[in-house]
C-alpha positions in Angstrom: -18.7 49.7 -37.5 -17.9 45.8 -36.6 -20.6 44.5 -34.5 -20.3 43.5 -30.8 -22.5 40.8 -31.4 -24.4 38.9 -34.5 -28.1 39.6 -33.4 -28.7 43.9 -34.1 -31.1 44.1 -31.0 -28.7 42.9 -28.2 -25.5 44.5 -30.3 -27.4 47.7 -29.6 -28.2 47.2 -26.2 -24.6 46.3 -25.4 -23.3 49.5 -27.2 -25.6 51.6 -25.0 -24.7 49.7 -21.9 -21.0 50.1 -22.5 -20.8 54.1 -23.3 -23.4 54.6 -20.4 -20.8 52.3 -18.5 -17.6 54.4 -19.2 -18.9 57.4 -20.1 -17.1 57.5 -23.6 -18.3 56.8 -27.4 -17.1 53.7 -28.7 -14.6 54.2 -31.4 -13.9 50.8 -32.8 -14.2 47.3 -32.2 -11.7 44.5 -32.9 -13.5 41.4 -32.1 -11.1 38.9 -30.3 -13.3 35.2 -30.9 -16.4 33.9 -32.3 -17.8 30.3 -31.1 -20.9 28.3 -30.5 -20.8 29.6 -26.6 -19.1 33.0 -26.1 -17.5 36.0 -27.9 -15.0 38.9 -27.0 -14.3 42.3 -28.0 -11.5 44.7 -27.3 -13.4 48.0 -27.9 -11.4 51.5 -28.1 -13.6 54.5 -26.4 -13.2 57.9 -27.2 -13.8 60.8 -24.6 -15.5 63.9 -24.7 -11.9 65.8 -24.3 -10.6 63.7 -26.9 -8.7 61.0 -24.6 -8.9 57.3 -25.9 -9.3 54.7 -23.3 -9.8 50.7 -24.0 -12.0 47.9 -22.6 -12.6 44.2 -22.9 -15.7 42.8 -23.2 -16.7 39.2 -22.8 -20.3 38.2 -23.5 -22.3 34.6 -23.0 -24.0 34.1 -26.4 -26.9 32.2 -24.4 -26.2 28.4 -26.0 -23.1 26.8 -23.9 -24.4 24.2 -22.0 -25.6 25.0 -18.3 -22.8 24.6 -15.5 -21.7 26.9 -12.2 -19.0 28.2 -14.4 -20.3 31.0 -16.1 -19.5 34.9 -16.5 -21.6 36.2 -13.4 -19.0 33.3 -11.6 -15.9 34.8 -13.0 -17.3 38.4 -12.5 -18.3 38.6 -9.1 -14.4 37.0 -8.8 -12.5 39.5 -10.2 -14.7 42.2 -8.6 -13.3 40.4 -5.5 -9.6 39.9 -6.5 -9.6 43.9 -7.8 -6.1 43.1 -9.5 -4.5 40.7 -7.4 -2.8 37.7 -9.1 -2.3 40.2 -12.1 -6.3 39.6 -12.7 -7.9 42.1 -15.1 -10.6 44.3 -13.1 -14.2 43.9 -13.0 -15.7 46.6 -14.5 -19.4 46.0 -14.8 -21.8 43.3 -15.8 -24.9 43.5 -17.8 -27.7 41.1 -16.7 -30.1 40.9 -19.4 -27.2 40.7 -21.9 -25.5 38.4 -19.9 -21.9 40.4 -20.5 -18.8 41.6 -18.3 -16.9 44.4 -19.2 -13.4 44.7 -17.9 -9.9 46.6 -17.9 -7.8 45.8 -21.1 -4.3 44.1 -19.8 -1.1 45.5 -21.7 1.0 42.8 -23.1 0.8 40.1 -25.8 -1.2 36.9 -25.8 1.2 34.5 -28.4 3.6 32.4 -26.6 4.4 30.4 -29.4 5.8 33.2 -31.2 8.9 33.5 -28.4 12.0 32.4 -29.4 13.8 29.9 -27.4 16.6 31.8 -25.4 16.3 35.0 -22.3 13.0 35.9 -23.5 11.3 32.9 -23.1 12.9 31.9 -20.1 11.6 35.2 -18.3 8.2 34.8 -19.6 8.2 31.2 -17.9 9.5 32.1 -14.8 7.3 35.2 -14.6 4.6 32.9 -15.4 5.3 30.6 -12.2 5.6 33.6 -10.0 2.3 34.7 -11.3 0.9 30.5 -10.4 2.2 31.3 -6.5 0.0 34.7 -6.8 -3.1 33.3 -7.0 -2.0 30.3 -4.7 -1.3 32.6 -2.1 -4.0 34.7 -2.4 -6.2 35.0 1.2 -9.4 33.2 0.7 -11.4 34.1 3.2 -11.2 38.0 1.8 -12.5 37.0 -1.4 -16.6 36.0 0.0 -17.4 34.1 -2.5 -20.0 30.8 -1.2 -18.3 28.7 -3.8 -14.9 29.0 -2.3 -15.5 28.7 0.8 -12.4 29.1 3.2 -10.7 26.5 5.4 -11.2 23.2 2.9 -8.3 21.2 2.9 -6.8 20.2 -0.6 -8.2 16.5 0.1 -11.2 18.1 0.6 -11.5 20.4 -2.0 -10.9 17.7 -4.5 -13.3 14.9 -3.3 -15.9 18.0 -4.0 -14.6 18.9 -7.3 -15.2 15.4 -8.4 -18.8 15.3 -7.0 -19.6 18.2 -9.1 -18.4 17.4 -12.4 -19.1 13.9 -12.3 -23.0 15.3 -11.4 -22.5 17.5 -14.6 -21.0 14.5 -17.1 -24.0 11.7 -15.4 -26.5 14.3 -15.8 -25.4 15.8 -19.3 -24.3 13.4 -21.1 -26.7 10.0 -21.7 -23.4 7.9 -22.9 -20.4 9.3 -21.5 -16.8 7.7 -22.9 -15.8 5.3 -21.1 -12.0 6.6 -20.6 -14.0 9.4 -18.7 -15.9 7.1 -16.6 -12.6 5.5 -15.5 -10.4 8.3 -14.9 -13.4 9.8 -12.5 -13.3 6.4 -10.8 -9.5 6.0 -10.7 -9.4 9.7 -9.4 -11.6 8.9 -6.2 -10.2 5.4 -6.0 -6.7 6.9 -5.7 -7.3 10.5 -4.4 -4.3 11.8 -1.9 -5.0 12.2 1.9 -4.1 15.6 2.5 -5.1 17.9 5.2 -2.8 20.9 3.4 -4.9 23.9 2.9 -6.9 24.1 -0.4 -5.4 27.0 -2.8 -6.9 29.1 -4.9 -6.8 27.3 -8.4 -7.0 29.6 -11.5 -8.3 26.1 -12.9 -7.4 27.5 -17.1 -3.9 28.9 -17.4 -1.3 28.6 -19.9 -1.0 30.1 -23.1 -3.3 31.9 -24.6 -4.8 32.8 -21.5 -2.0 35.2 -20.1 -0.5 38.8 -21.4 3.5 39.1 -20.9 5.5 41.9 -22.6 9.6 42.1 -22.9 9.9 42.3 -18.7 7.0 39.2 -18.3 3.5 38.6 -17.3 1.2 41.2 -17.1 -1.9 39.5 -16.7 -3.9 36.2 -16.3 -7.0 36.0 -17.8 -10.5 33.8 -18.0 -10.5 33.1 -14.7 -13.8 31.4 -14.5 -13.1 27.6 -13.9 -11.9 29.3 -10.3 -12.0 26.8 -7.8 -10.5 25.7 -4.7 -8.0 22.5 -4.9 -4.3 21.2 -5.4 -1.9 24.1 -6.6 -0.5 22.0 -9.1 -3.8 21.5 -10.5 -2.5 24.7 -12.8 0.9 23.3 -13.7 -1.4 20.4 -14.9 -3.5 22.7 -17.0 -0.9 23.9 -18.8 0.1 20.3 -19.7 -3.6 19.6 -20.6 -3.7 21.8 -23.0 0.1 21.1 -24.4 -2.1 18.8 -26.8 -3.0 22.2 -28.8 -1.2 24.7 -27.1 2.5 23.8 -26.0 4.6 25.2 -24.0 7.3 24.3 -21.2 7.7 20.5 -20.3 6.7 18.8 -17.0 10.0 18.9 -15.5 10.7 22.2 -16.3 7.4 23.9 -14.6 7.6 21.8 -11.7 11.1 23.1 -11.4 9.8 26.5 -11.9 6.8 25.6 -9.8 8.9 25.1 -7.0 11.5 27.4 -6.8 8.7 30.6 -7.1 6.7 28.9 -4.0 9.7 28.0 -2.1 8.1 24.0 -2.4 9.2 20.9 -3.1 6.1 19.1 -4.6 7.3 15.5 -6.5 6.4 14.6 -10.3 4.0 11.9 -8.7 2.0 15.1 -6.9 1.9 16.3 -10.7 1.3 13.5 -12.0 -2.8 12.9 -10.3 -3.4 16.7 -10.1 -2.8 16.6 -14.2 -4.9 13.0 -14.1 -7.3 15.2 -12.4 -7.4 18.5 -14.4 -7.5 16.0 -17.8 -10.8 14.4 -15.9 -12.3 17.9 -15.1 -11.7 19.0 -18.7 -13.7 16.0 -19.9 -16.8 17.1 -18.6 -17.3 20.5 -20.6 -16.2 19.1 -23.7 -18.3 16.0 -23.5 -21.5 18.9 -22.9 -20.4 20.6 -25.7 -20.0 17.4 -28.4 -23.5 16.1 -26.8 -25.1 20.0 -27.4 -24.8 19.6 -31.1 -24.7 22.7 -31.4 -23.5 23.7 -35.3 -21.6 26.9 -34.3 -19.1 24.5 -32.6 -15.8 24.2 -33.7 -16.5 20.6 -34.2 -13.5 19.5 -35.7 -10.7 20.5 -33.0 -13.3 20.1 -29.8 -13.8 16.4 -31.1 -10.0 16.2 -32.2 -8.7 17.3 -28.9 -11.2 15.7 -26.9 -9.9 12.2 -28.6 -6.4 13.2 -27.8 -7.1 14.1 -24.2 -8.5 10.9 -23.7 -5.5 8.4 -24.4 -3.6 10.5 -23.0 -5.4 10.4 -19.5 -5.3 6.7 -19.7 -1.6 6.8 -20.3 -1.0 8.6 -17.9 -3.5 6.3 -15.7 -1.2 3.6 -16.5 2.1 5.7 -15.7 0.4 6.3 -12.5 -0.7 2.6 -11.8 3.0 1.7 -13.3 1.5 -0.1 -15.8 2.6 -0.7 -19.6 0.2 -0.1 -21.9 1.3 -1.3 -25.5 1.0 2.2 -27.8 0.7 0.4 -31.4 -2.2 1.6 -33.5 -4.4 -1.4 -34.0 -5.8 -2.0 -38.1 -9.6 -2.6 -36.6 -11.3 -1.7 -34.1 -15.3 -0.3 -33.1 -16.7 2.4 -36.0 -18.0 5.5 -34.1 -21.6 6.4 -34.7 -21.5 9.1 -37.6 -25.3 11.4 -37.1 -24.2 15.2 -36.2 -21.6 15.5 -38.2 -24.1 15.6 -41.4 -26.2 18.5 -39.9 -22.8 20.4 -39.1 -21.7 20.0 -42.8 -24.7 21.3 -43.9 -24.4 24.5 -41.8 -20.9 25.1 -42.3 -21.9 24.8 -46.5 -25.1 26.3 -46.1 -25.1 29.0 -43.4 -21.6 30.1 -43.7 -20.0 29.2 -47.4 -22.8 29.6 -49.8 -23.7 33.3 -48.7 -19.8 34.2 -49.4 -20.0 33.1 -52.6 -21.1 34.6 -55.9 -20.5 32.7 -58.2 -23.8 31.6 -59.9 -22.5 28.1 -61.0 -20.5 27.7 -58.3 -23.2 28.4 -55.5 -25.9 25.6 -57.9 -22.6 22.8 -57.3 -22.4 23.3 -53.5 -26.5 23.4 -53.5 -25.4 19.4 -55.1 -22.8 18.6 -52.8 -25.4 19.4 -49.8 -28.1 17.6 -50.9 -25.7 14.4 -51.3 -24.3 15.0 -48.0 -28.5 14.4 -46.8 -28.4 11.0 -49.2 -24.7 10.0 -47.7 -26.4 10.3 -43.6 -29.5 8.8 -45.0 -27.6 5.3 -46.0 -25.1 5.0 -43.1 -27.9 5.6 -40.6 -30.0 2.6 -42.2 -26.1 0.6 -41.9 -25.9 1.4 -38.4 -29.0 0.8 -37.6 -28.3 -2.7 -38.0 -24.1 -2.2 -36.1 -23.8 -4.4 -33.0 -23.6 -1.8 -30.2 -21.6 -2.3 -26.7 -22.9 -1.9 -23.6 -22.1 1.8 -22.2 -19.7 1.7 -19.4 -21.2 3.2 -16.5 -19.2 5.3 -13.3 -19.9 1.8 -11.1 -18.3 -0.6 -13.9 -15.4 1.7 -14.0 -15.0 1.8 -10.2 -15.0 -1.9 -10.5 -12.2 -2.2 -13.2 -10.0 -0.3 -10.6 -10.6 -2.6 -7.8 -10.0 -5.5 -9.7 -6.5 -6.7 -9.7 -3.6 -5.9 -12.0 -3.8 -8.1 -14.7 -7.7 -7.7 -15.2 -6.9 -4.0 -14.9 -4.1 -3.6 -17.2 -6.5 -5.7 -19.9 -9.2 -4.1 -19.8 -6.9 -0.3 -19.9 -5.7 -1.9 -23.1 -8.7 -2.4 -24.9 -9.8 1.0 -24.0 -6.3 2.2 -25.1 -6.8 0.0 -28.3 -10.0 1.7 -29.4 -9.4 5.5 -28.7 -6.7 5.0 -30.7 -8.3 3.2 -33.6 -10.9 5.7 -33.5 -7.7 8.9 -33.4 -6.4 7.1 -36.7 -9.9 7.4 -38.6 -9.7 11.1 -37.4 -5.5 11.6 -38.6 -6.8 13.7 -41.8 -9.0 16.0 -39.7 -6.2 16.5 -36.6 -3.5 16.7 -39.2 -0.3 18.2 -37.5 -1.9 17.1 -33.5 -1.9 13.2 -35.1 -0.4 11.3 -32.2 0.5 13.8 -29.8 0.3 13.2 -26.2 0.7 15.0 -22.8 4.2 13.3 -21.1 5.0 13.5 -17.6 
């Protein structure tokens, strides 16, 4: 039978946990994901009459970097919520294994697979309704510490920011500087509003909800939970447009709007998206700087490239400025060290046990070792590479106070290298090459 997890000793704790847990056998397991960080199972049970049931398990593989977000978080949440805002229920958590079981939603994961026409249109709008849900759910019932009732959305986001920028300073030794800035710009021009603070799922769109033929029938990963602006969620779902697309600005605001019964403005959307790109930042920035080989290097970097300009064009949409958009020829070389050690795991650890092929196995054993000579000369070249001075969160701050044609330069030369940098990347991003979140 497929393993719950890679390592025999906690797959056989877990197994034990989860028929002592539901009182069934397990029948099979169809393993959803494997990463660096976390893995998921749907597993069938069978009961001592016969009857067949089915739960989902999520479990913390122990090497994601350390934040407040983590699967004891999103447990003790959906305990709370017990199905509200179409939340799968809690249905126990295992310490020492560090995993949460819960119910199995009916309904479909792959949006992209909808064809434009009813279909679609009903999955959106159900999707909306299913925003307003959480929105609207009461707070103060919930008794979590984190989410702690009566903040005001101003309020809720001036601590959001504090928290991840903490994270980023203290995670990262030389964080972008795109990220520095948009954390800057964020405070610099952060809304004064006394609304009340909303329940933010904080990682919707798709992928991350279930809809069958009549709609949604669930939202799941709900553990970047947090208090803030409602639209923060209508700007996830452009956030993560870069790799999964689905509706455009206009049209979820629209939809936004008429399933809350509000009239919130493109330029509301427009910061809370600024904001949500900023948040995001932070977790992939811990995860590029754990260099950890299990991580999907290729896309995290890729998309984490791609987020960037588009945060500072949006910046600039924001700050009506006009950035120019053409690729320059030149620009600063990155620093090239990890990506040698993840070739040789990917090669080593992954492709050379698959293959049997005597001949085949003794070229790759080649290609590896050259792979060791290829790091070993670029890091004597850079070691000799002019190198910038890192931006820091106070330079940053002072780029935004400084006054608009200082601003606009210096947003251009950031634009000008993130985009030199995305065209030495266009055969690894392939198909995302140039794409862009668009308000």
């Amino acid at each position: 039978m497929i393993a719950l997890v890679d390592d025999p000793a906690r797959d056989a704790v877990l197994r034990n946990w989860v028929e002592q847990l539901s009182g069934a056998e397990i029948a099979d397991v169809k393993r959803i994901s494997g990463g660096a960080f976390r893995t998921s199972c749907r597993i069938g049970l069978r009961r001592p009459d016969g009857s067949t049931d089915t739960l989902f398990l999520k479990i913390d593989l122990g090497s994601a970097p350390r934040t407040p977000f983590d699967l004891r978080r999103e447990h003790d949440l959906l305990a709370r919520l017990d199905g509200r805002a179409r939340a799968p229920r809690a249905i126990g958590f295992h310490d020492g294994a560090c995993a949460m079981a819960m119910e199995c939603l009916a309904g479909e994961a792959n949006y992209a697979a909808l064809d434009e026409g009813t279909q679609r249109d009903r999955v959106e709008r159900s999707f909306a309704e299913a925003m307003v849900e959480a929105h609207r759910v009461d707070v103060a019932t919930l008794g979590l510490a984190h989410l702690p009732p009566g903040r005001s959305i101003g309020e809720a986001i001036h601590a959001d920011l504090d928290l991840w920028e903490g994270l980023l300073i203290g995670g990262v030794p030389a964080p972008d500087p795109i990220t520095l800035f948009a954390f800057a710009w964020c405070r610099e021009r952060m809304p004064v509003d006394d609304r009340p603070a909303v329940l933010v799922q904080g990682d919707t769109g798709p992928g991350n909800f279930l809809f069958d033929s009549a709609g949604v029938t669930g939202v799941v990963d709900w553990e970047m939970t947090h208090l803030g602006h409602p639209l923060e969620d209508v700007g996830c779902v452009l956030a993560r447009s870069l790799v999964q697309p689905m509706a455009s600005a206009e049209r979820l605001l629209k939809l936004y709007n008429e399933a809350a019964g509000s009239d919130w403005t493109r330029a509301e959307l427009l910061y809370a998206t600024i904001l949500v790109m900023t948040r995001f930042s932070v977790p992939i920035s811990l995860a590029l700087e754990s260099r950890h080989t299990g991580l999907d290097y290729g896309l995290t970097n890729g998309y984490f490239r791609l987020s960037q300009i588009s945060l500072l064009l949006l910046i600039a949409a924001a700050e009506g400025i006009l950035l120019d958009e053409t690729v320059p020829a030149g620009g600063t070389r990155p620093t090239i060290g990890f990506e040698f050690a993840y070739l040789r795991a990917v090669l080593g650890d992954i492709v050379r046990p698959a293959i049997d092929d005597g001949y085949a196995r003794y070229r790759l054993d080649g290609a590896i070792g050259l792979i060791s000579y290829i790091e070993a000369v670029l890091a004597e070249t850079q070691a000799t590479a002019r190198t910038d001075i890192p931006a820091t969160i106070d330079t940053q701050r002072g780029l935004i106070a400084a006054d608009g044609a200082a601003l606009r330069t210096a947003m251009q030369h950031m634009l000008d290298e993130a985009q030199y940098r995305e065209l030495l990347m266009q055969p690894m991003l392939g198909a995302l090459f140039g794409r862009r979140v668009r308000i």
